[in-house]
Structures are given as structure tokens and as C-alpha cells.
C-alpha positions as CSV (number, residue, x, y, z in Angstrom):
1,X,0.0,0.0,0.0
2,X,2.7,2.6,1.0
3,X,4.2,1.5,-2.3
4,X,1.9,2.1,-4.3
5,X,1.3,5.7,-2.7
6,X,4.7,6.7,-3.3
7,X,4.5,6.2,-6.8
8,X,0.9,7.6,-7.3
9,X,2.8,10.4,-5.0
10,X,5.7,10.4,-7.8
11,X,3.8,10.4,-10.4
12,X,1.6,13.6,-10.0
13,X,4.7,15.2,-9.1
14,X,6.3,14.0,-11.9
15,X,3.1,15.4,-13.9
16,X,3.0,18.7,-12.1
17,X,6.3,19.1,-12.8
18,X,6.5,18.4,-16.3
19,X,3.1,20.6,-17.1
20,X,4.6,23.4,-15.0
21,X,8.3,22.9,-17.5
22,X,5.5,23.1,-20.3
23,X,3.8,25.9,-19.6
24,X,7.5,28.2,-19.0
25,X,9.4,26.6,-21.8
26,X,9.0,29.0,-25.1
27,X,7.9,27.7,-28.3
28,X,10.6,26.8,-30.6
29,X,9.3,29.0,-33.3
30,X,10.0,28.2,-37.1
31,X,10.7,31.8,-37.6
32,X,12.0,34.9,-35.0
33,X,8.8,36.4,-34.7
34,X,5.0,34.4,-36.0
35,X,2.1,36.5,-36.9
36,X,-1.2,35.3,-34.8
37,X,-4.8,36.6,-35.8
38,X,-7.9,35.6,-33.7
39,X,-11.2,36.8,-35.4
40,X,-14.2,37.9,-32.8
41,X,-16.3,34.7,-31.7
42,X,-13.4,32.2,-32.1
43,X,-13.7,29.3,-29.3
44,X,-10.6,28.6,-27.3
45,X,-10.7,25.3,-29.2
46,X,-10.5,27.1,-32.3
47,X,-8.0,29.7,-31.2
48,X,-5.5,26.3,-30.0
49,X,-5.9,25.4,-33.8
50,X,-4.9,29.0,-35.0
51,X,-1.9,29.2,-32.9
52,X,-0.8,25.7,-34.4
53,X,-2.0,26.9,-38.0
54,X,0.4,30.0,-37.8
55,X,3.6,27.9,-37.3
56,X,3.9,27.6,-33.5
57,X,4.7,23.9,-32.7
58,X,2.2,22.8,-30.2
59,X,-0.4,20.1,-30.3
60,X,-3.6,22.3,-30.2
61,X,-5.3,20.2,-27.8
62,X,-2.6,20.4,-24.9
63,X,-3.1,24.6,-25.3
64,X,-6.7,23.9,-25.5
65,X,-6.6,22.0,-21.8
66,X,-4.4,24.8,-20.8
67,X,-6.8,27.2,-21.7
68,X,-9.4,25.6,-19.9
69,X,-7.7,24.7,-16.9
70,X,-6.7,28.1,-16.7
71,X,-10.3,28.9,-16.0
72,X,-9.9,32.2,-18.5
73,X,-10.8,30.6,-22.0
74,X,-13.3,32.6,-22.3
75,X,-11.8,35.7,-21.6
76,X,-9.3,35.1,-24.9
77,X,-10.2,38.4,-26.9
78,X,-10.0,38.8,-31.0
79,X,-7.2,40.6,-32.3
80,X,-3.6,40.4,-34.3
81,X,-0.6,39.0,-32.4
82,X,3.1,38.9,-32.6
83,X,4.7,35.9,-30.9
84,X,8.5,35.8,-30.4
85,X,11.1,33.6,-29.4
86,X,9.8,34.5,-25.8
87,X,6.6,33.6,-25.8
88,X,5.6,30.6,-23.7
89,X,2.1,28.8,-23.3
90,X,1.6,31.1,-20.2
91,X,2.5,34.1,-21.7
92,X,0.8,33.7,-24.8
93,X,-2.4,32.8,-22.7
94,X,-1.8,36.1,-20.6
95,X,-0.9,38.0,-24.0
96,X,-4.2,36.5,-25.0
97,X,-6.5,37.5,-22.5
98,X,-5.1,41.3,-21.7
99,X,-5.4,42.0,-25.6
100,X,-1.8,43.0,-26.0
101,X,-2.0,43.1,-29.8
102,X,1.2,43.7,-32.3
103,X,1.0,47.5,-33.0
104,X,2.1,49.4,-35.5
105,X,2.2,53.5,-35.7
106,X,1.5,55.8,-38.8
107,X,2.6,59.5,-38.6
108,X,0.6,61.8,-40.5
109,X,3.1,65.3,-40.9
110,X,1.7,69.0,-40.5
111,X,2.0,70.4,-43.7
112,X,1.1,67.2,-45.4
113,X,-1.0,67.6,-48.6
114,X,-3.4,64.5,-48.8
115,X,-1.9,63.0,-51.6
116,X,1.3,62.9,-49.6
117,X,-0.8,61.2,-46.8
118,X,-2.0,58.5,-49.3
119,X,1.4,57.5,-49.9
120,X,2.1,57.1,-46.6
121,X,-0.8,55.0,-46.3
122,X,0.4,52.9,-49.3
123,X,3.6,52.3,-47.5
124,X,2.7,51.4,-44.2
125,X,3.5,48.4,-42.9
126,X,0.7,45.2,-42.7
127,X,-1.7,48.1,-42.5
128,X,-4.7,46.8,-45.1
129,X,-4.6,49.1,-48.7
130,X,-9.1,49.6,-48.8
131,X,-8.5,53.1,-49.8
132,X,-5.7,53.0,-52.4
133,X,-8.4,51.7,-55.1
134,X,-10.9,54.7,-54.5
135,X,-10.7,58.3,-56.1
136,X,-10.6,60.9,-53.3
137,X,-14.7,61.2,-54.0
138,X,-15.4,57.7,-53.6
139,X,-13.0,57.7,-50.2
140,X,-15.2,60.6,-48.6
141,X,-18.4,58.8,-49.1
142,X,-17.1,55.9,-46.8
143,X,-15.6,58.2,-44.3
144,X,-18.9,59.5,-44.3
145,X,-18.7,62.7,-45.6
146,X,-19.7,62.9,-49.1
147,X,-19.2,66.0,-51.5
148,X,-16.2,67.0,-48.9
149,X,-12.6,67.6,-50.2
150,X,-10.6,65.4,-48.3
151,X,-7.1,68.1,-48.6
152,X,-6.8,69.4,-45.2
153,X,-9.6,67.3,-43.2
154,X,-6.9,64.8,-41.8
155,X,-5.3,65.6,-38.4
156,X,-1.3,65.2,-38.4
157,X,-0.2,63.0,-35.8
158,X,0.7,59.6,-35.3
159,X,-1.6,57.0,-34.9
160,X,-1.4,53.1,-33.8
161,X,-2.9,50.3,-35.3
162,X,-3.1,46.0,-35.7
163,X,-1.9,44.5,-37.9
164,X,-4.1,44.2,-40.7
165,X,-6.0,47.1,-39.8
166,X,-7.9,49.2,-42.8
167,X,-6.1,52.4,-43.9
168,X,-9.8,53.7,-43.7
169,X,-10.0,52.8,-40.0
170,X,-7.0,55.2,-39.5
171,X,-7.7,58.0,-42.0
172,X,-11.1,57.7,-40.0
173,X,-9.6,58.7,-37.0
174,X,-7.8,61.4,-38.4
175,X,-10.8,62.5,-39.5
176,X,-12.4,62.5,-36.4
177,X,-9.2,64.6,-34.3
178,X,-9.6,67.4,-37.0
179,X,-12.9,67.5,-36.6
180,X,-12.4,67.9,-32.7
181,X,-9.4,70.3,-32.9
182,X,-11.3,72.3,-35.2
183,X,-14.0,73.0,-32.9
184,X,-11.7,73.5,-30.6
185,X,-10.0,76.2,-31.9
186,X,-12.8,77.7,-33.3
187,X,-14.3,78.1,-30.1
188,X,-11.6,80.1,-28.8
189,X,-12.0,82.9,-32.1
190,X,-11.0,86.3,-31.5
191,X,-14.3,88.5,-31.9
192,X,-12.2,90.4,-34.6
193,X,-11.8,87.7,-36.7
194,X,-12.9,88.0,-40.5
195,X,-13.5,84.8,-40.9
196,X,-17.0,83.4,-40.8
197,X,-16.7,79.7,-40.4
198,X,-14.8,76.9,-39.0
199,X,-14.6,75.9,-42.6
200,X,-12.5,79.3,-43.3
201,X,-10.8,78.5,-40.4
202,X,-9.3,75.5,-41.3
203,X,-8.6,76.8,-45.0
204,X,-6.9,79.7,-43.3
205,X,-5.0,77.6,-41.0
206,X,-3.4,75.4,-43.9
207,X,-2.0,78.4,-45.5
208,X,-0.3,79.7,-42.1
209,X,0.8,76.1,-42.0
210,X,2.9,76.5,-45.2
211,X,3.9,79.7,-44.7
212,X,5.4,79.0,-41.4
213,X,9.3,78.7,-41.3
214,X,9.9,80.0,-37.5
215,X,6.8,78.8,-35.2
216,X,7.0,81.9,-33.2
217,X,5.9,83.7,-36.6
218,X,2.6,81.9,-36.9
219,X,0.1,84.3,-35.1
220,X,1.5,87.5,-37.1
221,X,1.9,85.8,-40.1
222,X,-1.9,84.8,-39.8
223,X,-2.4,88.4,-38.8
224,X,-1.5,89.4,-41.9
225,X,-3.7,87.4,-44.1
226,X,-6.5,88.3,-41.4
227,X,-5.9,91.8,-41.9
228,X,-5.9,91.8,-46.0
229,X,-9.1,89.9,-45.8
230,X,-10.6,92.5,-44.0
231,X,-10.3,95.0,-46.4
232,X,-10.6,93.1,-49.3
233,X,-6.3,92.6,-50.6
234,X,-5.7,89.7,-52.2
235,X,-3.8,87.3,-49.8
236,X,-1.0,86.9,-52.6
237,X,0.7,83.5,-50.8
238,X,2.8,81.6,-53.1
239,X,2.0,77.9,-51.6
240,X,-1.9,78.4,-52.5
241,X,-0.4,79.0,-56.5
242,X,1.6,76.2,-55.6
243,X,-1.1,73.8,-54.7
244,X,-3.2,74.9,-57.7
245,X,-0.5,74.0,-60.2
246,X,-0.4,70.1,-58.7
247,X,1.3,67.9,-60.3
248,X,2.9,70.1,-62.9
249,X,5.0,72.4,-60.2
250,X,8.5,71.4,-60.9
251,X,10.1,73.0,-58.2
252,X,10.1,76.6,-59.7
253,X,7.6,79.2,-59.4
254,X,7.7,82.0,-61.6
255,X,6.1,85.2,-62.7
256,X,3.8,83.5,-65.5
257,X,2.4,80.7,-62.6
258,X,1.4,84.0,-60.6
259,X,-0.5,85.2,-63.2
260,X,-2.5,81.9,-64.5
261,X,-5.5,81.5,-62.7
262,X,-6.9,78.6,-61.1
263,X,-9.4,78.5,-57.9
264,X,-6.6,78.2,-55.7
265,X,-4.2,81.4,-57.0
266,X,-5.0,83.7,-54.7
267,X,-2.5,86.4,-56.6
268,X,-5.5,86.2,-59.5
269,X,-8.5,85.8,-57.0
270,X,-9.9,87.6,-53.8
271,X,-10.6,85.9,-50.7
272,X,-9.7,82.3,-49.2
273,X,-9.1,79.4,-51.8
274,X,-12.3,77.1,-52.0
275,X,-10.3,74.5,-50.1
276,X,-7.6,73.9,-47.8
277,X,-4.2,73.2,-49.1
278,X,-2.5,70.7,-46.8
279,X,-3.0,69.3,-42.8
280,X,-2.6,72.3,-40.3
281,X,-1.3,71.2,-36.9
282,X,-3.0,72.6,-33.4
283,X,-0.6,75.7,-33.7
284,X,-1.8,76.8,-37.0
285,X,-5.5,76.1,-36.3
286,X,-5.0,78.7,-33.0
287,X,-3.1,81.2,-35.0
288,X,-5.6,81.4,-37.7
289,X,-8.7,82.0,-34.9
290,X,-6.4,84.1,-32.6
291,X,-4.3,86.4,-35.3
292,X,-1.6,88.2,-33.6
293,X,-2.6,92.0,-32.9
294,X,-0.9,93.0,-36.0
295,X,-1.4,96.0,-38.6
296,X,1.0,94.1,-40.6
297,X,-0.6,93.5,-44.4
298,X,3.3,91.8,-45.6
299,X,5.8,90.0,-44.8
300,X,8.9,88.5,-46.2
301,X,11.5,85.7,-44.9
302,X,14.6,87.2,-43.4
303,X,17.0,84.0,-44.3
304,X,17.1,82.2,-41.1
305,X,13.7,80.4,-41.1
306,X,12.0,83.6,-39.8
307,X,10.0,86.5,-41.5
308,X,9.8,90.6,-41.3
309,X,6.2,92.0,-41.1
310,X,5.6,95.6,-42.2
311,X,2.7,97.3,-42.1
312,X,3.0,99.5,-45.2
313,X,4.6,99.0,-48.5
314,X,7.4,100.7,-48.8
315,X,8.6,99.1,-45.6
316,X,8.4,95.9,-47.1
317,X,10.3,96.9,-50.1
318,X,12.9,97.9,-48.1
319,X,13.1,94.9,-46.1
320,X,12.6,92.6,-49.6
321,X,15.8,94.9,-51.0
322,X,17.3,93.8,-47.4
323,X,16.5,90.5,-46.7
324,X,16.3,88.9,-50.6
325,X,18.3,91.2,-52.9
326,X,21.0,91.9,-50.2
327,X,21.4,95.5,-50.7
């Protein structure tokens, strides 16, 4: 009788022991890192089978026992995975449960036009392409905004995703920040303002945001542009000519681009461009809501990244003599 105790006795310690080597010995995976995706309703029986199916060797039922023993099988959430040379069948299981997906980051730039932030899109890595097949139309629509210009609408920063995400999931967030900061901002308007709309706001905001070289200069530079559209000057800004020329700006803007109109030359046109031109960040969406107190109607860049404001023209042709033909 005592003999056979001592090797019932030895035998679930030889059990426990080898369950509990089991459960802290990594996975000798095929590859340095294995890509794990669990959709939404998948049984821990099923999930066992996916973890064998992406290349980890483990006989699915022993993970499926751990997960049930473990009492938390059904507490295993959907999601994508990165397993590494680390991961063991409790740390997977905890991995697993918590929802500590593989994440990858996209950073959207201030200044950005959108077909700059498309191609960022494009090149993200294991983020899902949905968008790269639609024209900019067609891409509003399923953002939900239909008839909308999608230049400017984005906000620039840097968002996280899984892998396998949709590019719209993320350009849908963007959306949604801009939106926010946007009211925001406009919320915060000087009572002087000119402009009329959060949707002049934001069109006047992605000017300052090209425009800027030194941020300190933001608030007088939007001063200025405030100040001409309140008495009815042409903004004259070189990046909205820019913009309008797309794709057939070589690098070089000259006197004839000034002088061929399109909606968006504002040396040819009065007023604010129909849309924005690029992504303004937070400081540019302020600046353009709370201008500078400024009678300053130009400005020109001194060389080192930062401007000189005037308030009357023959001031600024003396500091344009100064500061770009160097007399």
C-alpha cells in the first residue's frame, strides 16, 4: 500500500512538474517572430488550432486544456498577435486574455498635402490598402462625408494600429481629431476675426501652416492674411499658386504661374481658396482663430527660417531689398 502511494505520489509530481516545465518553456518557433490573428467569436478550441496553424509547434489540444484549466478561456479576446522567441504557453495565454495586440504606428506630418498622406498610407507596414483603389470622391463617401474635399480634413499626428487594420479605420480617425481640434480652436476665435466659419478656419489655418518657417511667426503671419481679408487685398501667398498647379509644379515658381488663374491662386483671386491646401497642426488652427494684434498687411522671410512683417509698402520693399536682394 505505502508503495503504491509513493508512486501515485511520484507520479503527480512528476506530472506537475512536467506541465509546469511546459507551460514556462517557449515555443521553438520556425521563424523569429509568427504572426497570430484571432477573429471575434473564435472558441478557445479554435483559437489552440490557430496558434498551431500560424507555425507555432504545439499540439492544439494540450493549449486547449491549458486554456481551460486556466479557467480564463473565455476571456481570450480577438485581435492580431506577434509571438516571439519569448513567448511561452503562459505568456501567450496572458498575451491573449489582456489584448496585447502587435502595434504598428502611422505618422501623419503637418503640412502634409493629402496625396502625400496617401502615400504614406500605401507604405505602411501590414496596414490593409481599402482606400488605395478609390478616387478621393469615392473615399469621402465611406468616411462619411460625401461631397467633402478630403485636402486638409486629416489631423497630423501619429496613430497606432493592428496588424491588418484598414487604412480607412486610421484616415477615420484622423478624421475624427480634425474635426475635434477644429471645434476647438474655433471656439476660442477672436471676436475680430474675419472669418465666418470653421470651414475658413481651417482653410486659413493650412496656409499659415505652409507659410510658417519660424513657429513663433505663426500668429503675425496669420495676422497678416487676417488683416488683408478684412479689407478686401488679395492674400497673394505663393503655396496656394503652388497647390493649384499640382502635379505640374517642378520645383520653380515663376512670374507666369502667378499670373494663370486657377481656384486656388490667390495672386488672380480675392478671398480664401475654396479649399484647404494641406493638414494644419493645433498651432496653425489657433493662430488662424487668434491672429496676432498686428497691422501688418506683408511679410517677407529674413533668411534664417523667420519673417519681417511691415505694415506699409514701402517698408516691405525695403526689407525685400534687405533681406532677398541683399542691398
Amino acid at each position: 500500500m505505502r508503495l503504491f502511494i509513493f508512486v501515485m505520489v511520484a507520479v503527480v509530481l512528476g506530472t506537475a512538474g512536467a506541465g509546469y516545465r511546459w507551460l514556462n518553456q517557449p515555443f521553438d518557433l520556425p521563424t523569429p517572430t509568427v504572426d497570430l490573428s484571432i477573429e471575434p467569436g473564435t472558441s478557445a478550441r479554435d483559437v489552440a488550432m490557430a496558434v498551431a496553424d500560424a507555425g507555432v509547434p504545439v499540439r492544439p489540444a494540450l493549449l486547449y486544456w491549458w486554456f481551460r484549466l486556466s479557467g480564463q478561456s473565455r476571456q481570450i479576446k480577438a485581435g492580431s498577435y506577434e509571438l516571439d522567441g519569448a513567448t511561452t504557453p503562459r505568456s501567450l495565454l496572458r498575451k491573449l486574455v489582456r489584448g496585447e495586440e502587435s502595434l504598428r504606428s502611422i505618422t501623419l506630418v503637418e503640412g502634409w498635402t493629402f496625396r502625400q498622406v496617401r502615400e504614406a498610407l500605401r507604405k505602411a507596414e501590414q496596414l490593409k490598402p481599402v482606400s488605395q483603389g478609390l478616387s478621393a470622391e469615392d473615399l469621402m463617401a465611406q468616411l462619411g462625408r460625401p461631397g467633402v474635399a478630403p485636402e486638409g480634413r486629416f489631423f497630423p499626428d501619429t496613430y497606432t494600429y493592428s496588424k491588418g487594420s484598414s487604412d480607412l479605420a486610421v484616415l477615420q480617425r484622423a478624421l475624427r481629431a480634425m474635426d475635434h481640434k477644429l471645434e476647438s480652436a474655433w471656439a476660442q476665435r477672436d471676436p475680430g476675426s474675419p472669418l465666418e466659419t470653421p470651414e475658413q478656419a481651417l482653410i486659413l489655418a493650412s496656409i499659415v501652416e505652409k507659410e510658417t518657417g519660424a513657429a513663433g511667426d505663426r500668429a503675425q503671419i496669420a495676422a497678416v492674411f487676417s488683416n488683408r481679408l478684412r479689407i478686401g487685398m488679395r492674400l497673394q501667398t505663393d503655396p496656394t499658386v503652388i497647390y493649384g498647379m499640382g502635379e505640374a509644379f517642378d520645383g520653380n515658381l515663376r512670374k507666369a504661374d502667378l499670373l494663370t488663374d486657377t481656384p486656388w491662386n490667390t495672386y488672380t483671386r480675392t478671398g480664401l481658396p475654396p479649399t484647404p491646401i494641406a493638414m494644419p497642426g493645433k498651432a496653425s488652427l489657433l493662430a488662424a482663430v487668434q491672429p496676432a494684434p498686428s497691422k501688418a498687411l506683408y511679410f517677407v522671410a529674413k533668411g534664417d527660417g523667420s519673417s519681417h512683417f511691415s505694415a506699409t509698402l514701402d517698408e516691405h520693399n525695403r526689407a525685400v531689398n534687405k533681406y532677398q536682394r541683399g542691398q
